[in-house]
C-alpha positions in Angstrom: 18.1 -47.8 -129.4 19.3 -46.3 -132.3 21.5 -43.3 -131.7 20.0 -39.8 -130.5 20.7 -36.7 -133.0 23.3 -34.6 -132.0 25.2 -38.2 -130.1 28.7 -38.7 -131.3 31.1 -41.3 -130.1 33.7 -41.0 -128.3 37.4 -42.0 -129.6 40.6 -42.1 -128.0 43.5 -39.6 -129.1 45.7 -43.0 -128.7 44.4 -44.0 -132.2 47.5 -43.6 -133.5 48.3 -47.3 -134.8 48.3 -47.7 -139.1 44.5 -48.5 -140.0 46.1 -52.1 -141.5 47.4 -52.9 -137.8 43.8 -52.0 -136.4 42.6 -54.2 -139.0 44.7 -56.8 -138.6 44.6 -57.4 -134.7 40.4 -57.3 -135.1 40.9 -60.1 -137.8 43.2 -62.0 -135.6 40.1 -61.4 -132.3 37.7 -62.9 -135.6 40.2 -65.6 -136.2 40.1 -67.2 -132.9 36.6 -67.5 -132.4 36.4 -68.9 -135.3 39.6 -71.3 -135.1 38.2 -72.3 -131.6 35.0 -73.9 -134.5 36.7 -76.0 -136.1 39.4 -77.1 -134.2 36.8 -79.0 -131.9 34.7 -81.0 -135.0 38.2 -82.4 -135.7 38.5 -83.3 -132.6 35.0 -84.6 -131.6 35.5 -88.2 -132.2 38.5 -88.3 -129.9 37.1 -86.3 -127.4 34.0 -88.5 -127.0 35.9 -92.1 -126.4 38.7 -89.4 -123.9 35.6 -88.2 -121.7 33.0 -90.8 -122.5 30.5 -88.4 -123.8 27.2 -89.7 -125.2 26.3 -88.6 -128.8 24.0 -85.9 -127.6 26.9 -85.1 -125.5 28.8 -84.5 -128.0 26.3 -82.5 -130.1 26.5 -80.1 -127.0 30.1 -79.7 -127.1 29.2 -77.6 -129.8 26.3 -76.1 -128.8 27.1 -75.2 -125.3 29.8 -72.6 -127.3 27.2 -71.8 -129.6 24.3 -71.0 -127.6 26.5 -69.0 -125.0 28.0 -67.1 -127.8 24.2 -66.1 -129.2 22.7 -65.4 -126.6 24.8 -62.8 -124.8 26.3 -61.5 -128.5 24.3 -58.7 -128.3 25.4 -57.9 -124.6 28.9 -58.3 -125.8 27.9 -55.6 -128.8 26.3 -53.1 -126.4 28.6 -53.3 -123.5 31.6 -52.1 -126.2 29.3 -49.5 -127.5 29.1 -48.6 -123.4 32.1 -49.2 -121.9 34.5 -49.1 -124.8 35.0 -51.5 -127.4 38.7 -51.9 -127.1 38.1 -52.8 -123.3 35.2 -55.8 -124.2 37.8 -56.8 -127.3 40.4 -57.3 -124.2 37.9 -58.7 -121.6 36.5 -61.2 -124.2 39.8 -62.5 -125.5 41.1 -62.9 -121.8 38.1 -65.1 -120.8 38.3 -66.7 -124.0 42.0 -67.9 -123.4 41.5 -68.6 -119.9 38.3 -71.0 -120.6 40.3 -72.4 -123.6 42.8 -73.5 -120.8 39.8 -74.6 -118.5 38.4 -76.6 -121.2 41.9 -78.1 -122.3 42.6 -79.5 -118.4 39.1 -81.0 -118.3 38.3 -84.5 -116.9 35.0 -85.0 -117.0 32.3 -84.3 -119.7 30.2 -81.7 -117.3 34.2 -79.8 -117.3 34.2 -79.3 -120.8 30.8 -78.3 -121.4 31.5 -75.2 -118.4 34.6 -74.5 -120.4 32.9 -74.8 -123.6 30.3 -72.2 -122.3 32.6 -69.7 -120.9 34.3 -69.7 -123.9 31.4 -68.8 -125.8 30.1 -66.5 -123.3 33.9 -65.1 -124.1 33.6 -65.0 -128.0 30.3 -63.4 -127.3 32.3 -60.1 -125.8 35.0 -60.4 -128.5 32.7 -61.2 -131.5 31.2 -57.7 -131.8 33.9 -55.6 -130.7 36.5 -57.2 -134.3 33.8 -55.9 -136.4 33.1 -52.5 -134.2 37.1 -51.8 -134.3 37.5 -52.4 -137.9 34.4 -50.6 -139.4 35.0 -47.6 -136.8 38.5 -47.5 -138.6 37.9 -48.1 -142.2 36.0 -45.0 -143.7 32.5 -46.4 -145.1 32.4 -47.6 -149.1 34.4 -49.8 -151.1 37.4 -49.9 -148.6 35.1 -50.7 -145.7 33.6 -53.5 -148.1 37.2 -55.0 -148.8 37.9 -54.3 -144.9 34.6 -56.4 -144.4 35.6 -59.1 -146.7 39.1 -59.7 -145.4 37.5 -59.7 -141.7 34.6 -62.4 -143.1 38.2 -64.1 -145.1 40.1 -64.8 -142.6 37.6 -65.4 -139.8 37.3 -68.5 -142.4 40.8 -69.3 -142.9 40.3 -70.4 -139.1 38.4 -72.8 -140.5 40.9 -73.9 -143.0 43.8 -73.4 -139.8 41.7 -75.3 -137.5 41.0 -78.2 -139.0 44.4 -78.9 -139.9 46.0 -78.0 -136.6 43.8 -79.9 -135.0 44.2 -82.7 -136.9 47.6 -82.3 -136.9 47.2 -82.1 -133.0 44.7 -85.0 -132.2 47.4 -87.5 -134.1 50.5 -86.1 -132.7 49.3 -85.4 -129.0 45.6 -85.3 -128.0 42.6 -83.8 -128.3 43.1 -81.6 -125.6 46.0 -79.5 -127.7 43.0 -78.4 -129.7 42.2 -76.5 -126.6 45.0 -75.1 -125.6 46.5 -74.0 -128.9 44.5 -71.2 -127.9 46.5 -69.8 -125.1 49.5 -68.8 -126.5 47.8 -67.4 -129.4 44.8 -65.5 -127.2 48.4 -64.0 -125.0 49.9 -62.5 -128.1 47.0 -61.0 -129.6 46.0 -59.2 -125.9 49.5 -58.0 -126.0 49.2 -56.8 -129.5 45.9 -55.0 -128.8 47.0 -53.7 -125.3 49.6 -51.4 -127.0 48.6 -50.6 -130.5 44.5 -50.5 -130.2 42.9 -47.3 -129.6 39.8 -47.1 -127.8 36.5 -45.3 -128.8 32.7 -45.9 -127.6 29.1 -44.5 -127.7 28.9 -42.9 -124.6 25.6 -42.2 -123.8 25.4 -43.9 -120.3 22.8 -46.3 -121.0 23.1 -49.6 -118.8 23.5 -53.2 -119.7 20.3 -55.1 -120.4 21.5 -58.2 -118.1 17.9 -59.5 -117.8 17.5 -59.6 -121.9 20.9 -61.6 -122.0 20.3 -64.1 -119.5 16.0 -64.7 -120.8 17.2 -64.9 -124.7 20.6 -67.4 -123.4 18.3 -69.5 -121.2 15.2 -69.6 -124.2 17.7 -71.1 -126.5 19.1 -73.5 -124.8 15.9 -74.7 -123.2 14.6 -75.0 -126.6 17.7 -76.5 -128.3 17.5 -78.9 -125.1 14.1 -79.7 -126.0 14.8 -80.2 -129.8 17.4 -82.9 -128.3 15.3 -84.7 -126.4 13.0 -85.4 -129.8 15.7 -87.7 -130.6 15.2 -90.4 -127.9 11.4 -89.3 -126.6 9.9 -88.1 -129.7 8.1 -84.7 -130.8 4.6 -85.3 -128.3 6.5 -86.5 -125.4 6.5 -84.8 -122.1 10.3 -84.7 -121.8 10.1 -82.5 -125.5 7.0 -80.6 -125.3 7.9 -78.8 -121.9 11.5 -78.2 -122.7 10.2 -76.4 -125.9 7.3 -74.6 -124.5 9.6 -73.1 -121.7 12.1 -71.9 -124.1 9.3 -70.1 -126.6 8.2 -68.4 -123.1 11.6 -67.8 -122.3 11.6 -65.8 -125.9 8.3 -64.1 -125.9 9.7 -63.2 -121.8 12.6 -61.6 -123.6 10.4 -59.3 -126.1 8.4 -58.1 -124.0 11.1 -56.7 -121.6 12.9 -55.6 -124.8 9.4 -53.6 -126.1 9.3 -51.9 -122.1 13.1 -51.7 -121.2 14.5 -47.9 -121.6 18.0 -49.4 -122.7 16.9 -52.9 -124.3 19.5 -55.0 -125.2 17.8 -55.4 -128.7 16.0 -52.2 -130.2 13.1 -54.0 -131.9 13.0 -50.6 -133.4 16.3 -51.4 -135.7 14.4 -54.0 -136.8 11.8 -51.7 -138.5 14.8 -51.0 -141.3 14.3 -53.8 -144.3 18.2 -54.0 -144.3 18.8 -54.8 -140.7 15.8 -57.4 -140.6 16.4 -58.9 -144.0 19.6 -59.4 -144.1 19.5 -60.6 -140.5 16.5 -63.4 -140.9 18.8 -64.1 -143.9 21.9 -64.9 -141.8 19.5 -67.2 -139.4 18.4 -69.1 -142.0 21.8 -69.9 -143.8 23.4 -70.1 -140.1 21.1 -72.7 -139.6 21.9 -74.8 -142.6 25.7 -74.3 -143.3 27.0 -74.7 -139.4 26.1 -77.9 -139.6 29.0 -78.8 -142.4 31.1 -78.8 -140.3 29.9 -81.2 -137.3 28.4 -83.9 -140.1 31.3 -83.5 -142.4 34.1 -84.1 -139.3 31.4 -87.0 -138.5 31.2 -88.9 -142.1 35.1 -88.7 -142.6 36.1 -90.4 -139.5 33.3 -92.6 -138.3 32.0 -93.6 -142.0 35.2 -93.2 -144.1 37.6 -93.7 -141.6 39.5 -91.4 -141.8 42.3 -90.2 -139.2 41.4 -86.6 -137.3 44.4 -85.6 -139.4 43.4 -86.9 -142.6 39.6 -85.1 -142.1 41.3 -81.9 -141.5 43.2 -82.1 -144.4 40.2 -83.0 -146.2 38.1 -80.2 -145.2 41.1 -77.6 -146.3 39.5 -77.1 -149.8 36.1 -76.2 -148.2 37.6 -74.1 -145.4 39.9 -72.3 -148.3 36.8 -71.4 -150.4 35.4 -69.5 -148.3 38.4 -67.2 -148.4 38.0 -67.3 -152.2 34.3 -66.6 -152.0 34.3 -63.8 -149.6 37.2 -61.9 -151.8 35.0 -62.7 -154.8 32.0 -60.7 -153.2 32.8 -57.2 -153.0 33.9 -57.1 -156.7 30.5 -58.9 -157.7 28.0 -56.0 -155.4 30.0 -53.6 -157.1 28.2 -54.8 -161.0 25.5 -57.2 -159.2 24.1 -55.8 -156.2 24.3 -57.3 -152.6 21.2 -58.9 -152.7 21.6 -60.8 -156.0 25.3 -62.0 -154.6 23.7 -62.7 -151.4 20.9 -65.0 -153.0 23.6 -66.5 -156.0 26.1 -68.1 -153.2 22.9 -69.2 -151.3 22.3 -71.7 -154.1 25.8 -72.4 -154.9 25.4 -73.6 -151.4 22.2 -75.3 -151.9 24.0 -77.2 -154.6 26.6 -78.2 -153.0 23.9 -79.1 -149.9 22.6 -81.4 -152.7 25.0 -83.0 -153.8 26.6 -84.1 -150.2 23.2 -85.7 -149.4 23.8 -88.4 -152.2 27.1 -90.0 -149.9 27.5 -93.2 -149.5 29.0 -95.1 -147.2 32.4 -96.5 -149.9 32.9 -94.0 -152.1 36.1 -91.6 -153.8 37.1 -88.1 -151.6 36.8 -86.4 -154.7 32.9 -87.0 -154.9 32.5 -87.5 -151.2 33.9 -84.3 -149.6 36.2 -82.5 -151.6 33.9 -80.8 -154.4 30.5 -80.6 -152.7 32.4 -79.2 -149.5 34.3 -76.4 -152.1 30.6 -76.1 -153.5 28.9 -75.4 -149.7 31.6 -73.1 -148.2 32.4 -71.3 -151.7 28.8 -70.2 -151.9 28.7 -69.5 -147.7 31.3 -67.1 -148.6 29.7 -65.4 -151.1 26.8 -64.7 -149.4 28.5 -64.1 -145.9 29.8 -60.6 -147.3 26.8 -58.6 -148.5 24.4 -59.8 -145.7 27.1 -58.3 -143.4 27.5 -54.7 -145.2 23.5 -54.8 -145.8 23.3 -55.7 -142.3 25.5 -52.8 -140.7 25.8 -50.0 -143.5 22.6 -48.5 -141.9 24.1 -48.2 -138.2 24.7 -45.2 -136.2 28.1 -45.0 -134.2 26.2 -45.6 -131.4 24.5 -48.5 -132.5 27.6 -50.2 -134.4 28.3 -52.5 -131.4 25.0 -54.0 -131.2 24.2 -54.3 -134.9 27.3 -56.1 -135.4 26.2 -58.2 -132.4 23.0 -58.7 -133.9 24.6 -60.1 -137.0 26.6 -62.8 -135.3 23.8 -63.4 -133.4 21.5 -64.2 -136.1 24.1 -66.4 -137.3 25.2 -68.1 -134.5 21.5 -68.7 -133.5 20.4 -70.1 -136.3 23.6 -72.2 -135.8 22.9 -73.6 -132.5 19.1 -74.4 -133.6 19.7 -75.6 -136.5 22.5 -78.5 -135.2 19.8 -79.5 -132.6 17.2 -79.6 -135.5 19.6 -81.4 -138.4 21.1 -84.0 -135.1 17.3 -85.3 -134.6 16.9 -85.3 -138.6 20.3 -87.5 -138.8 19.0 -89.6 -135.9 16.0 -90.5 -137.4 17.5 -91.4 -141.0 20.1 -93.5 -139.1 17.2 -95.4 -137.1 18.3 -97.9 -135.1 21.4 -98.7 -136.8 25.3 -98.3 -135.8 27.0 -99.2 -139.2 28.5 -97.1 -141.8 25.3 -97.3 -144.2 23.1 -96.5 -141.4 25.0 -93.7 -140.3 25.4 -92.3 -143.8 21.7 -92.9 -144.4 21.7 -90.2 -141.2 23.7 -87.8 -142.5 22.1 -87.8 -146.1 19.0 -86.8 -144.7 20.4 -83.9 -142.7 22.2 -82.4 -146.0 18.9 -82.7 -147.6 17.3 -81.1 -145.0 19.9 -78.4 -145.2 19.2 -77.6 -148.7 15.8 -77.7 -148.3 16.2 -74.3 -145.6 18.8 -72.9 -147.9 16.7 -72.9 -151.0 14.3 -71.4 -148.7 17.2 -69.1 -147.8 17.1 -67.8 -151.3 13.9 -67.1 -151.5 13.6 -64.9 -149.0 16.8 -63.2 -149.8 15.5 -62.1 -153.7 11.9 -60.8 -151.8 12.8 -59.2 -149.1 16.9 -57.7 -149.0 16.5 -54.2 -150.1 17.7 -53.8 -153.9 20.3 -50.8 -153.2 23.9 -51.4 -152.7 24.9 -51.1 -148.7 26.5 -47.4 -149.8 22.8 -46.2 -150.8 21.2 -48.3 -148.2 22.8 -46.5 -145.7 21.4 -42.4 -146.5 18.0 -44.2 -145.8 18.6 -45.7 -142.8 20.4 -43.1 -141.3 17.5 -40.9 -142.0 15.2 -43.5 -140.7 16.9 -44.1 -137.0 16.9 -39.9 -136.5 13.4 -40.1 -136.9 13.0 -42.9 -134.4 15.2 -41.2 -132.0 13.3 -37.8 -132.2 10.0 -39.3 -132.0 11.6 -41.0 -128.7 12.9 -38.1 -126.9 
């Protein structure tokens, strides 16, 4: 679905606000979603023993988000390219909010999941449209890269924010704050963008590809389901296998109507460009690896360590504020490296610090236990988070901007959600039947190892398959490359 020759967007004469506010309120959108992250792992703990939520339970807190938020991403991505992507950035955050309050009020488990789903389904509208807004207003080379790398910044200074606040709000009031924290927020930033965003979309009248969002949704969570149930039944039982034969059906269901759909959610053509495909199979892999820090991190600190929610927020600060320092690191390092070879170096700072966390134990110093293995991890996610991003969307039509940005977050987010299914079996098995400190660190040991294992794997593919040109140079070629698709279409 790459954009038609002769197809320009459409943008809104109201574009009149400085290109630092339009920046700025797509940042604060990015901030939120994120925020929303790791706000919860904070409060996991607590919210378990409030509801009474089982430990798979729990895992789904997060993935009910995370799976909601893949699997209609790209939706979210097209529908701004449709229908305008200042209108999905204020549809997304008002759902957002309102689930955030939903969520907040719950009292039962089943309440909270519904919440936590809408609110994905929410971020998965909003998502797309704070990179969309902010590249459509940033002129493409090195300011779009430093535009890019405060976006990826302070969508991680939500993490640094979050676990803090909601330490800070688990201690002084209850877990349900970390919920509601987003209300007030979510109802200045709608007024904000109501008044100073301008709009602009694709405009080509293509419809939504609801039956691709709802097979890829379903397919994922069937098979992170399935992946769940390994934890209790095993790999060859009945209540695995047919959990995780539906959902690869449910996948291959949502290719095929993508290869015969004349407006498919996913253009499997896009993925024909090395840059878009690399960099996106990139994202997957590292998704699936470093969005489990967080959960096992928040886990080891209060249930092995035993630390308060606001003592593992303030633990976790380092780790959340190197990824700030990592992702303002990057642009100046493609500018002399390249983005692949800054992509694959903070892969294996990552890996390292992967490594090291998988040799806790259950008594030992913060300094060795979270703080420098943590700054190691999310140091090197940053690093890496920037150039697979600009490799990722420097080859993207106007038309197409919505839905490769929604591709990106997707990838990640996917990865994510699969991966947490995959590394909560791995932890189950190394804790065995235990329900002590040493068991549950034995757990967790073998998840980070597990971890490093797919990120050094991560690597790899990053240094033989992402293109060798900088995102500027990458972008000629693709351009040239999605004309020629769309003539040999029409």
């Amino acid at each position: 679905m790459l954009e038609a020759a002769g197809t320009t967007p459409h943008i809104s004469r109201r574009t009149t606000a400085p290109t630092w506010l339009v920046v700025a309120l797509a940042c604060a959108g990015q901030f939120l979603v994120v925020l929303d992250v790791s706000v919860v792992n904070v409060a996991l703990p607590s919210m378990r023993t409030g509801l009474g939520l089982t430990p798979s339970g729990l895992q789904w807190v997060v993935n009910a988000y995370a799976i909601a938020f893949a699997g209609f991403m790209l939706l979210g991505g097209r529908a701004g390219d449709l229908f305008g992507r200042k209108r999905m950035f204020l549809v997304g955050l008002g759902l957002f909010t309102l689930a955030s309050l939903g969520g907040g009020l719950a009292q039962e488990g089943w309440q909270l999941l519904l919440a936590r789903a809408v609110q994905g389904l929410g971020a998965a509208v909003l998502a797309p449209s704070t990179l969309t807004l902010l590249t459509s207003a940033v002129p493409e080379g090195a300011a779009r890269a430093r535009a890019i790398a405060t976006w990826t910044a302070v969508g991680a200074g939500g993490g640094a924010a979050g676990g803090l606040v909601g330490g800070v709000l688990v201690d002084a009031l209850d877990w349900r704050w970390v919920l509601l924290i987003n209300v007030p927020v979510g109802a200045l930033v709608l007024a904000g963008s109501v008044v100073w965003l301008g709009e602009s979309r694709a405009g080509d009248g293509r419809r939504l590809d609801l039956p691709g969002a709802l097979l890829v949704t379903a397919g994922l969570a069937t098979l992170a389901y399935g992946i769940s149930q390994t934890e209790a039944a095993g790999w060859t039982a009945p209540d695995t296998l047919l959990p995780l034969l539906a959902g690869l059906l449910l996948i291959g269901l949502f290719l095929l109507v993508e290869a015969r759909t004349a407006a498919p959610l996913m253009p499997l053509g896009l993925l024909r460009l090395r840059s878009v495909a690399s960099a996106n199979a990139a994202m997957f892999l590292s998704g699936s690896a470093m969005f489990c820090m967080w959960y096992f991190m928040t886990l080891y600190a209060q249930n092995v360590l035993g630390y308060s929610p606001l003592e593992a927020g303030l633990a976790l600060v380092p780790s959340s504020l190197s990824v700030v320092v990592g992702s303002k690191m990057a642009p100046r390092l493609m500018r002399t490296a390249g983005a692949r070879t800054v992509a694959a170096l903070g892969t294996l700072v990552a890996a390292a610090g992967f490594g090291w966390q998988s040799t806790m134990s259950a008594h030992e110093a913060y300094l060795t236990a979270i703080m420098v293995p943590g700054i190691l991890m999310m140091l090197g996610a940053g690093l890496a988070a920037t150039p697979l991003a600009a490799l990722a969307t420097s080859g993207a039509a106007p038309g197409e901007a919505g839905v490769v940005s929604g591709l990106v977050n997707t990838s990640r987010t996917m990865g994510g959600s699969l991966g947490l299914a995959v590394m909560s079996t791995v932890a189950a098995a190394g804790t065995g039947s235990g329900h002590g400190p040493e068991a549950l660190t034995d757990g967790y040991a073998l998840a980070f190892r597990a971890s490093t294992a797919v990120l050094l794997g991560g690597a790899v593919v990053m240094l033989l398959w992402l293109p060798r040109q900088n995102p500027a140079t990458a972008t000629a070629a693709a351009r040239a490359a999605g004309k020629d698709s769309a003539t040999s279409r029409g």
